[in-house]
N, C-alpha and C positions, 0 to 999 in steps of 0.2 A: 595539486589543483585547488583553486579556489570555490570555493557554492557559492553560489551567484543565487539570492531571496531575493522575489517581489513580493510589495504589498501584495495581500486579497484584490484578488478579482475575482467577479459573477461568472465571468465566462468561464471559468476551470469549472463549474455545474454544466453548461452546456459542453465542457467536450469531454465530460464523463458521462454526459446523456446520450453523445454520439457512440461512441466507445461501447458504452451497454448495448446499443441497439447494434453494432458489430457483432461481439462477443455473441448476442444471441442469434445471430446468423448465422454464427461460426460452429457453435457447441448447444445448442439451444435446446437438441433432444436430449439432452442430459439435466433439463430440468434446472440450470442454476439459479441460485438467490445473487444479485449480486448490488455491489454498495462503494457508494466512496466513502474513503476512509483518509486518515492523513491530513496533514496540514491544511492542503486545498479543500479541505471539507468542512474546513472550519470557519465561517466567516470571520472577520477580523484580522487572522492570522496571515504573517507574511508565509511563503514558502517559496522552497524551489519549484519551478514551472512545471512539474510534471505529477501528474494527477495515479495517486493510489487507486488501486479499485480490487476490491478484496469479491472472489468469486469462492463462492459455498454450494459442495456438490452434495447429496443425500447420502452414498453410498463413495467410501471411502477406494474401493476399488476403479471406482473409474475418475479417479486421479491419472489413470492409465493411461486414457482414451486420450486426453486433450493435447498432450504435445502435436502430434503430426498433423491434425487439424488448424491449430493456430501457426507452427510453423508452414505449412502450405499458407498463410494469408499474410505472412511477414513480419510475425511476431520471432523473438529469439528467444531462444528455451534455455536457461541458465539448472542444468542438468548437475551442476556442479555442488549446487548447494543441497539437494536429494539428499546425498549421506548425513550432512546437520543436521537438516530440516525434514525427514522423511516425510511429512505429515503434512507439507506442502508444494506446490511446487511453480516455483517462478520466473513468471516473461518480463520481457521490455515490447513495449509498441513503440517505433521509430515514426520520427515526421515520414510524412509522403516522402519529400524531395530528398531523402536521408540516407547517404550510401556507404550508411556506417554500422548497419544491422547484419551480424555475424547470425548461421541459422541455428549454432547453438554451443553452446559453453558446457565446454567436459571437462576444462583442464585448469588447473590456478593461471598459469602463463596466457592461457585466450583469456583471460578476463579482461573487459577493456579499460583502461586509466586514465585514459586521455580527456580534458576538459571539454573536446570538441565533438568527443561521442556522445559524454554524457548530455552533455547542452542539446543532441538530437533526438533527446529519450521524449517523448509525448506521455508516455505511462508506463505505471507498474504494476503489475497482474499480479496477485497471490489467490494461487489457488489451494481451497484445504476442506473438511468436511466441514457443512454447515451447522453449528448448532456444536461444534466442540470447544475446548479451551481455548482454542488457539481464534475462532473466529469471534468467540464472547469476548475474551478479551480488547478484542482491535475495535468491536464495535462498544463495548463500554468508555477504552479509553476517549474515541471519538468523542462519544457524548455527551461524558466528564467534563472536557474542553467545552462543548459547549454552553455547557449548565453554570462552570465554574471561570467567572471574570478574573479570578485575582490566579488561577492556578494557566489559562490563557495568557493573559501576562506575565510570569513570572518562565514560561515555554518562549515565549516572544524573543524574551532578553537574552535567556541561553542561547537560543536560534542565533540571533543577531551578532553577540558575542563571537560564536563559533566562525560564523561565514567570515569574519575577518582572518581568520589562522587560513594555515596553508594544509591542506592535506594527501595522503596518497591517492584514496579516490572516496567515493560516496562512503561506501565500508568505513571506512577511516572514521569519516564526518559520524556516519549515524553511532559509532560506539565511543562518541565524545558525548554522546546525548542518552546514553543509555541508563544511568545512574538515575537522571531525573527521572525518566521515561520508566523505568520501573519502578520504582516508588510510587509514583502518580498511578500508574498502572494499575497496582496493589488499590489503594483506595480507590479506585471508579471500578472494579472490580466487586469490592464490598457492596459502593454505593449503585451499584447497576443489581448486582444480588439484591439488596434492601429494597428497590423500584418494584423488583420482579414480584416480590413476596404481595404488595400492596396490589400491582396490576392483577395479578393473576399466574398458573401453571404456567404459563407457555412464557419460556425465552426469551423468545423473539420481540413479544411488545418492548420498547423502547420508552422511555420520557427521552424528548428532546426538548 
C-alpha cells in the first residue's frame, strides 16, 4: 500500500474537536484528559488524513471499561495489540459512510491491509494512563515539533520520503520512521523534563 500525506490543514483541529466532544459522550464518566497528538497536531506538517487523539484515564484499571462502550458507538477495538502494548489500548473511528469497520481485531490475520480501509480511518484513539511515560512522552514529542523549526523539517522530509515506497500496511510505514521518531523522542523528552522544572511540580503544564 502507498500513504497517501496532505499538506496541513486547520480543519484536522475541528474534527479532533468533534471527536473529543463524542469521546466525552461516550466514556465521559470516566473523567478523561484528552489531546491531539501526531502529525495533524502540528501546524505546518503534512500528514496522513487521519487525526491521533491520545485519551488519559486516572486510574489504570479502567482501561477496562472502554472497549464495549466505544465499540457499541462504531469504534473498532484492535485487542490484538493488548499483549505489546499492555499499558494501552487502541481504536479506529471510521468515516460515517464507511463499511469497512470490523468490531474488533484479535487475531494477526483480521488485521486490515487493504489501501481502501485504511483511507476510511477518520482516527486513532490511544487509550493509556494520564500522566505516565507512555502519555508524557506523546505529548512532549508533540510539542518538541512544535517549538522546534529545523527538527519539523527534517520529520517533513522523512514523511515525504517514505510516502513514495510501497508498504504492507501503516505498521510497515510507521517502523520506517521509528529510528527518527525515537531519537527526537529521547530529547523533547529531556527538553519537556527541563520546561517542567522551570514551570513548576505538575506534569501537565506544557510550553507550546
Amino acid at each position: 500500500m502507498k500513504i497517501h500525506l496532505e499538506k496541513y490543514n486547520p480543519d484536522w483541529q475541528q474534527s479532533f474537536d468533534q471527536i473529543k466532544i463524542e469521546l466525552l459522550g461516550i466514556i465521559g464518566a470516566l473523567n478523561p484528559h484528552i489531546e491531539h497528538i501526531g502529525s495533524t497536531s502540528v501546524e505546518g506538517l503534512s500528514a496522513k488524513p487521519i487525526i491521533d487523539i491520545l485519551v488519559g484515564l486516572k486510574n489504570e484499571k479502567d482501561l477496562e471499561k472502554v472497549a464495549d462502550p466505544l465499540m457499541r458507538q462504531g469504534y473498532c477495538y484492535y485487542e490484538i495489540y493488548n499483549t505489546t502494548m499492555p499499558y494501552r489500548r487502541f481504536f479506529t473511528r471510521h468515516k460515517t459512510d464507511s463499511h469497512h469497520a470490523p468490531g474488533i481485531i484479535k487475531n494477526e490475520e483480521d488485521v486490515p491491509a487493504s489501501t481502501e480501509e485504511h483511507n476510511q480511518r477518520l482516527a486513532h484513539i490511544h487509550i493509556l494512563t494520564y500522566g505516565s511515560e507512555h502519555w508524557i512522552r506523546h505529548i512532549a514529542f508533540r510539542d518538541y515539533l512544535r517549538a522546534h523549526l529545523a527538527v519539523k523539517d527534517a520529520y517533513q522530509d522523512l514523511k515525504s520520503k517514505l510516502s513514495d515506497k510501497e508498504w504492507k500496511d501503516g505498521n510497515d510505514y510507521n517502523g520506517a520512521k521509528d529510528i527518527f521518531i525515537k531519537t527526537e523522542e529521547a530529547k523533547a523528552i529531556n527538553w519537556y523534563e527541563a520546561n517542567k522544572q522551570v514551570l513548576g511540580d505538575d506534569p501537565m503544564i506544557l510550553l507550546e
